[in-house]
C-alpha positions in Angstrom: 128.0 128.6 86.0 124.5 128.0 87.0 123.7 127.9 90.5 121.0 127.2 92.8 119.7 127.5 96.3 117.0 126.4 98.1 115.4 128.0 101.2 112.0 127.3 103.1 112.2 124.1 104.9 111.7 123.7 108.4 110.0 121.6 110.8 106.4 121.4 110.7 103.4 119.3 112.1 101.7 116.7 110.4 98.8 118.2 108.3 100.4 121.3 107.8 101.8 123.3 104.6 105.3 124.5 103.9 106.6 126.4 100.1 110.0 125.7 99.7 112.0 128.1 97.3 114.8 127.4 94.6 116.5 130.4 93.3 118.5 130.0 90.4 121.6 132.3 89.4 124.0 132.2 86.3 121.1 131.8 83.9 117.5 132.4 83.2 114.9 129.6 84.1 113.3 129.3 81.0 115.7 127.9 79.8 115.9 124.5 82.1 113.9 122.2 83.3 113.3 122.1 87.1 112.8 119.7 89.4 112.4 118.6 93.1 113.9 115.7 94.7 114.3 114.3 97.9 116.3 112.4 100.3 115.7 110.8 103.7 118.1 109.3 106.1 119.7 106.0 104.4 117.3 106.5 101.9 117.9 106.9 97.9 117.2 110.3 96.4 113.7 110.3 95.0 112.1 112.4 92.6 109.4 114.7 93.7 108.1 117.2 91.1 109.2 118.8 87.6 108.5 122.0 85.8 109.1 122.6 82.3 110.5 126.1 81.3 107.1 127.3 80.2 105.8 126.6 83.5 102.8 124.8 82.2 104.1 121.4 81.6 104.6 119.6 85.1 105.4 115.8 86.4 104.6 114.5 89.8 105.7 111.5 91.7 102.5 110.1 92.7 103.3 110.6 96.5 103.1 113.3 96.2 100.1 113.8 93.9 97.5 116.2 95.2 99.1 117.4 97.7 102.2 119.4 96.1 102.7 121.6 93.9 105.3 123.2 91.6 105.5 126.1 89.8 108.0 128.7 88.4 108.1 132.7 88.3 110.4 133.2 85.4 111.0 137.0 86.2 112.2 136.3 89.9 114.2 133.1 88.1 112.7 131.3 91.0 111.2 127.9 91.6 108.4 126.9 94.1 107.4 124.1 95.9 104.2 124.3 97.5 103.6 120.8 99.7 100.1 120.8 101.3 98.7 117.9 103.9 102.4 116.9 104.8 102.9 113.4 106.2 105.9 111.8 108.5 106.9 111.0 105.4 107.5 113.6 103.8 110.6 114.2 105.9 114.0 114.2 104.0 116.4 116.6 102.7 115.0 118.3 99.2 116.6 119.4 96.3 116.1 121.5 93.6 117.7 120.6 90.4 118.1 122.0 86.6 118.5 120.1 83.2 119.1 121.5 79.9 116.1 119.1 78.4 112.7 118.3 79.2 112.1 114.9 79.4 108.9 113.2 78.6 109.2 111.5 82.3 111.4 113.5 84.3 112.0 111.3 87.0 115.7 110.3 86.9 118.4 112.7 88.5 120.6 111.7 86.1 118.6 114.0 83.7 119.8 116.9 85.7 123.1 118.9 85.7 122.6 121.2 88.4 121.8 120.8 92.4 121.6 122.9 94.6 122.8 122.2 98.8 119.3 121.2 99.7 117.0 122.2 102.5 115.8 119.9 105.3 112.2 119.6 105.9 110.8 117.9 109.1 107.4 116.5 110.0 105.9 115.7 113.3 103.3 113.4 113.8 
């Protein structure tokens, strides 16, 4: 059973940077596609980011265009999140998620079969 778990989030100021972490456990990343989505208070879960398994092909929502970035170190089975120049925003819950396929837009969560509990990131203004 594949899991993940995400770790890193916290409550920052506006302008600031924060890497949020997604380890995942019961199989090896390159093998999934992995993606970051997030979700503020009565708010729908949005897509943030996507890696394929080679770690060369991502997607980005364009909200976040620019200022994050995602990336994957196969051999720690671990996915990152690096969010630069964070806004008010920015502020929700995030997930990190895995799907069996990479999709040519890998934007829906319905794409994915695996979530992990989330991580709560904060920003002050």
């Amino acid at each position: 059973q594949v899991q993940l778990a995400e770790s890193g989030g916290g409550l920052v100021q506006a302008g600031d940077s924060l890497r949020l972490s997604c380890v995942v456990s019961g199989g090896p990343v390159r093998h999934y596609a992995v993606a970051w989505f997030r979700q503020a208070p009565s708010e729908e879960r949005e897509f943030v980011a996507a890696i394929n398994w080679n770690g060369v092909t991502t997607y980005y929502a364009d909200a976040v265009k620019g200022r994050f970035t995602i990336s994957v170190i196969s051999a720690k089975n671990t996915i990152y999140l690096q969010m630069t120049s964070l806004k008010p925003e920015d502020t929700a819950f995030y997930y990190c998620a895995a799907g069996i396929q990479w999709r040519p837009r890998p934007t829906s969560a319905e794409y994915y079969d695996y979530w992990g509990q989330g991580t709560q990131v904060t920003v002050s203004s």
